[in-house]
PLY file of the C-alpha trace (Angstrom):
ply
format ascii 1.0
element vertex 233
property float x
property float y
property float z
element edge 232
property int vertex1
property int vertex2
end_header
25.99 76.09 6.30
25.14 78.25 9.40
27.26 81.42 10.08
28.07 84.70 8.86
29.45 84.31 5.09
33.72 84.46 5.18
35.47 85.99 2.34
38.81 85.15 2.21
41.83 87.00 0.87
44.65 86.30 -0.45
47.17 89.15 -1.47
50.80 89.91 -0.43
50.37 93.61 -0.17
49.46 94.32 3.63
48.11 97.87 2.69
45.72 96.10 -0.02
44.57 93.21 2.61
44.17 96.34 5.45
42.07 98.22 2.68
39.74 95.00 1.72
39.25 94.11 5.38
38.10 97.85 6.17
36.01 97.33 3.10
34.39 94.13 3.67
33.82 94.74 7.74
32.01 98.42 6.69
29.15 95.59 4.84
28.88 92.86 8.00
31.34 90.53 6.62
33.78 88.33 8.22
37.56 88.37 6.69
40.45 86.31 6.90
43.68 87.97 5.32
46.54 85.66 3.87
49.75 87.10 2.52
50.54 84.18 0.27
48.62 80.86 -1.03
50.81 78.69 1.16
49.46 79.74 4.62
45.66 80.06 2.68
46.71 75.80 2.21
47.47 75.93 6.27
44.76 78.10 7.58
41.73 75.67 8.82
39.02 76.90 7.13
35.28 77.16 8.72
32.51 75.57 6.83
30.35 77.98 5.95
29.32 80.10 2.50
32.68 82.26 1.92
34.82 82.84 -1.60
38.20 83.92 -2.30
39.62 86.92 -3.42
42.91 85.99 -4.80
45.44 88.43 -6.23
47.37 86.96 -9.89
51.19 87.56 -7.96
51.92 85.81 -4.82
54.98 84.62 -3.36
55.50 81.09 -4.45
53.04 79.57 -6.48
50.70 82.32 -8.60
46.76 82.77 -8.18
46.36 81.18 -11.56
47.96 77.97 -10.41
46.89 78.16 -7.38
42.98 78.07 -8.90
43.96 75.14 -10.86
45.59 73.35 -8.05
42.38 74.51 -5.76
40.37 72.68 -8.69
41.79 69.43 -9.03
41.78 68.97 -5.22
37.84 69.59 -5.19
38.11 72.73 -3.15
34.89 74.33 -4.92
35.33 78.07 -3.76
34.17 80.94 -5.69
37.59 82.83 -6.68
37.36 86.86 -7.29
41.05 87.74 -9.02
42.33 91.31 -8.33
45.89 92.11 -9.67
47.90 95.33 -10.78
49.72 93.51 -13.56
46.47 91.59 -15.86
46.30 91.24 -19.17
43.70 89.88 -21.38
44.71 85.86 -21.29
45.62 86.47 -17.84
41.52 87.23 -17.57
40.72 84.41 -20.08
42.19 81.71 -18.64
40.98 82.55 -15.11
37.16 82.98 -16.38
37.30 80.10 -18.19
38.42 78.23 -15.43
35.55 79.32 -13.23
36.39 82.72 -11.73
33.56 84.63 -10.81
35.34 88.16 -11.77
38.92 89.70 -12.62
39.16 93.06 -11.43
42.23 95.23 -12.28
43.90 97.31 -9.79
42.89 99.96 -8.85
39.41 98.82 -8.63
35.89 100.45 -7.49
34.77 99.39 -4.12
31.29 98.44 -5.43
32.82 96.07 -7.92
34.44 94.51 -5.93
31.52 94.18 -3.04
29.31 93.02 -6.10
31.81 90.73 -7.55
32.07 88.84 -3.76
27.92 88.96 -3.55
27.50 86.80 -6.47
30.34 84.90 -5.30
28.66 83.83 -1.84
25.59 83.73 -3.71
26.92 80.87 -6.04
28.99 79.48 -3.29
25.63 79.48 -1.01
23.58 77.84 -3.93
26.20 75.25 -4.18
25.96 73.97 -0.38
22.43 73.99 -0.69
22.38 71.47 -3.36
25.35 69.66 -1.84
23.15 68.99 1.63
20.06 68.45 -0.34
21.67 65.57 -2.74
23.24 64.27 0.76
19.53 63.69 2.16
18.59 62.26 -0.66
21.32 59.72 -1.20
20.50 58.91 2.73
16.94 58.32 1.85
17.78 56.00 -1.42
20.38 54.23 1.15
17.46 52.97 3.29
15.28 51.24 0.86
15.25 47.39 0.28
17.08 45.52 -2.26
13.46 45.22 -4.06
12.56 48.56 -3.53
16.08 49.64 -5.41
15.29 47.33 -7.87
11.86 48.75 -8.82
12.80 52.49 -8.60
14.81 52.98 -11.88
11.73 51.26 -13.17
9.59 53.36 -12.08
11.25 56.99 -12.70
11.53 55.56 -16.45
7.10 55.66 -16.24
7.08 51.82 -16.44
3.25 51.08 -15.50
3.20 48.35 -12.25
2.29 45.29 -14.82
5.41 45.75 -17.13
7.61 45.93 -14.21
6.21 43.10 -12.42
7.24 41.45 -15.57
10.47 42.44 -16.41
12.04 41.47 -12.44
9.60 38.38 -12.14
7.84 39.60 -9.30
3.76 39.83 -9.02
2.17 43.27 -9.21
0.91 43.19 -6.18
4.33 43.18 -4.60
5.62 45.85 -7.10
2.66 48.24 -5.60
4.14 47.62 -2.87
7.77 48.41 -3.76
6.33 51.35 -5.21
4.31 52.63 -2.01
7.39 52.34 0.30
10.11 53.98 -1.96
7.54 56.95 -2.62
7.13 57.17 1.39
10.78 56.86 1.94
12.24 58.74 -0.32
9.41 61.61 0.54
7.90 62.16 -2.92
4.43 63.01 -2.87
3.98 62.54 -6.82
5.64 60.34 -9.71
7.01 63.87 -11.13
8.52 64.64 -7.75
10.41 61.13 -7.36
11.41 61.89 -11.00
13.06 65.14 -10.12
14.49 63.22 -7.04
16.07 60.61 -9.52
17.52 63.29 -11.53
19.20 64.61 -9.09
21.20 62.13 -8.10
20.99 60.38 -11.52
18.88 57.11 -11.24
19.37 54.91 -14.34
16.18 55.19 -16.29
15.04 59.06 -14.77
14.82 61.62 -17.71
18.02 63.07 -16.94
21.72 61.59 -16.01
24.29 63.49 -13.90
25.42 66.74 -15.07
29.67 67.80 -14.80
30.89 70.72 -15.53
30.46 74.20 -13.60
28.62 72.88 -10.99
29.48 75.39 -8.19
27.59 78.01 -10.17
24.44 76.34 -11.33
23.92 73.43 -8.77
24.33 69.96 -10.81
24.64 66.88 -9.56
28.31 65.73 -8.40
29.66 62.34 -10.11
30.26 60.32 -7.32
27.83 57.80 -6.29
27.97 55.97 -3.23
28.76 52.01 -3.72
25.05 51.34 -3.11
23.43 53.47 -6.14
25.27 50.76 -8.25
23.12 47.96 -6.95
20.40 50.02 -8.34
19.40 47.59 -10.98
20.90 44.51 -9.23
0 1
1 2
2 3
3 4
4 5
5 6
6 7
7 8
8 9
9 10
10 11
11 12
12 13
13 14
14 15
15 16
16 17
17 18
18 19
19 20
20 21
21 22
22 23
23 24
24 25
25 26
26 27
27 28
28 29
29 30
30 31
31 32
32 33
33 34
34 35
35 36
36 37
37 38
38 39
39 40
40 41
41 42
42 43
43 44
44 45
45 46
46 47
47 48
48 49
49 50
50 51
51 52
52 53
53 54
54 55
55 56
56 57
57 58
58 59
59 60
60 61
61 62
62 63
63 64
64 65
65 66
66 67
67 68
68 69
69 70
70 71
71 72
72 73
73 74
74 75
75 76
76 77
77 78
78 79
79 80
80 81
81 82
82 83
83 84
84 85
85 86
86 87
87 88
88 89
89 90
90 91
91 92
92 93
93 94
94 95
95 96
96 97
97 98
98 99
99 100
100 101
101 102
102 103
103 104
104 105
105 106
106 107
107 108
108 109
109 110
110 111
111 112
112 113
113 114
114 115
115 116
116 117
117 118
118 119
119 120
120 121
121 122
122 123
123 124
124 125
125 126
126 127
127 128
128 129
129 130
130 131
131 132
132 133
133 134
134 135
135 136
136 137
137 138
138 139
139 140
140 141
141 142
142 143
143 144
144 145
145 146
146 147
147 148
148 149
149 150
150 151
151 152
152 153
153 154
154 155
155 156
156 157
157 158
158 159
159 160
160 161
161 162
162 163
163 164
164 165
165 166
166 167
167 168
168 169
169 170
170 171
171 172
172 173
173 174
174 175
175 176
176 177
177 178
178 179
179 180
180 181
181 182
182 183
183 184
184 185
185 186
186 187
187 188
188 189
189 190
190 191
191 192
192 193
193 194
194 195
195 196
196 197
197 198
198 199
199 200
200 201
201 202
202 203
203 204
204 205
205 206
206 207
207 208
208 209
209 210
210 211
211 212
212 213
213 214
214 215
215 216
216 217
217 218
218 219
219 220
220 221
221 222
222 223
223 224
224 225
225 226
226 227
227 228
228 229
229 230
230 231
231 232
């Protein structure tokens, strides 16, 4: 996540690429320039905040297709559309898939420099949450079977007594569960290990996994690792 933001573009005009670039340097920002989707597919990209602006005609396959096939591969980059030829389900369809704007040639500068702000800005939100559920995933990954066991339990406000019941242990050694996950999973508080379990959706926390637009808003991505199913083994 370190590095100066890249904004990518993708347009097979050479004068509109030199004109972006010019554009885009003027404000500190890096640029990559792509006349067509197929070398965007071959260029190795750096990982770092950066979003796309992506013009409607290409050679080969179109912008709109190309967002779709960019979505069902999981590439989750913020896509500004610019074209000379839009119409209004040409703008539908791309906003509804998840496009930050859809400017229409000729466009203002400032649009478009606002338009790519609040792209980085949701791409840059995104990555945060990414690394953030990534620590704590590596944090659930090094508690004990027991300690597993007892979390869900625990999130869901079960008092020490009634868990101790309902996996057959004592209470004494569910304090102890509960001491160690709080230290390892670096919750100061029950409400903070409840946020934690939220997060990354612990069975019995107040809230399960969220899909949907979750570049722009920062919800939690489906996929567990195998270990979150023993959970409540």
């Amino acid at each position: 996540m370190t590095g100066t933001p890249v904004v990518f573009v993708v347009d097979n005009d050479p004068a509109v690429r030199r004109m972006i670039k010019r554009l885009l340097e003027s404000v500190g920002l890096q640029v990559e320039l792509f006349g067509s989707a197929e070398e965007f597919r071959r260029s190795e990209r750096p990982t770092t905040t950066s979003c796309l602006v992506l013009d409607i005609r290409l050679p080969g396959i179109s912008g709109l297709d190309f967002q779709r096939e960019l979505a069902e591969t999981n590439i989750q980059i913020p896509i500004i559309f610019i074209t000379a030829h839009g119409d209004i389900p040409m703008a539908v369809r791309a906003m509804k898939a998840g496009a930050v704007e859809f400017l229409t040639k000729p466009f203002r500068d400032q649009d478009l420099l606002d338009a790519i702000q609040q792209a980085l800005g949701r791409d840059r939100m995104r990555r945060a949450h990414e690394a953030e559920i990534a620590t704590l995933l590596e944090r659930l990954e090094s508690l004990t079977s027991g300690e597993r066991r007892v979390l869900p339990l625990v999130v869901s406000g079960r008092p020490n007594k009634q868990i101790a019941g309902e996996i057959g242990t004592s209470e004494a050694t569910v304090k102890v569960h509960r001491s160690q996950l709080m230290k390892k999973m670096g919750a100061d508080s029950l409400p903070e290990l409840v946020r934690m379990a939220e997060k990354i959706g612990i069975p019995g926390s107040l809230a399960s996994p969220v899909q949907g637009d979750q570049a722009q808003s920062g919800e939690v991505p489906s996929n567990k690792p195998s270990f979150y199913w023993s959970l409540r083994k």
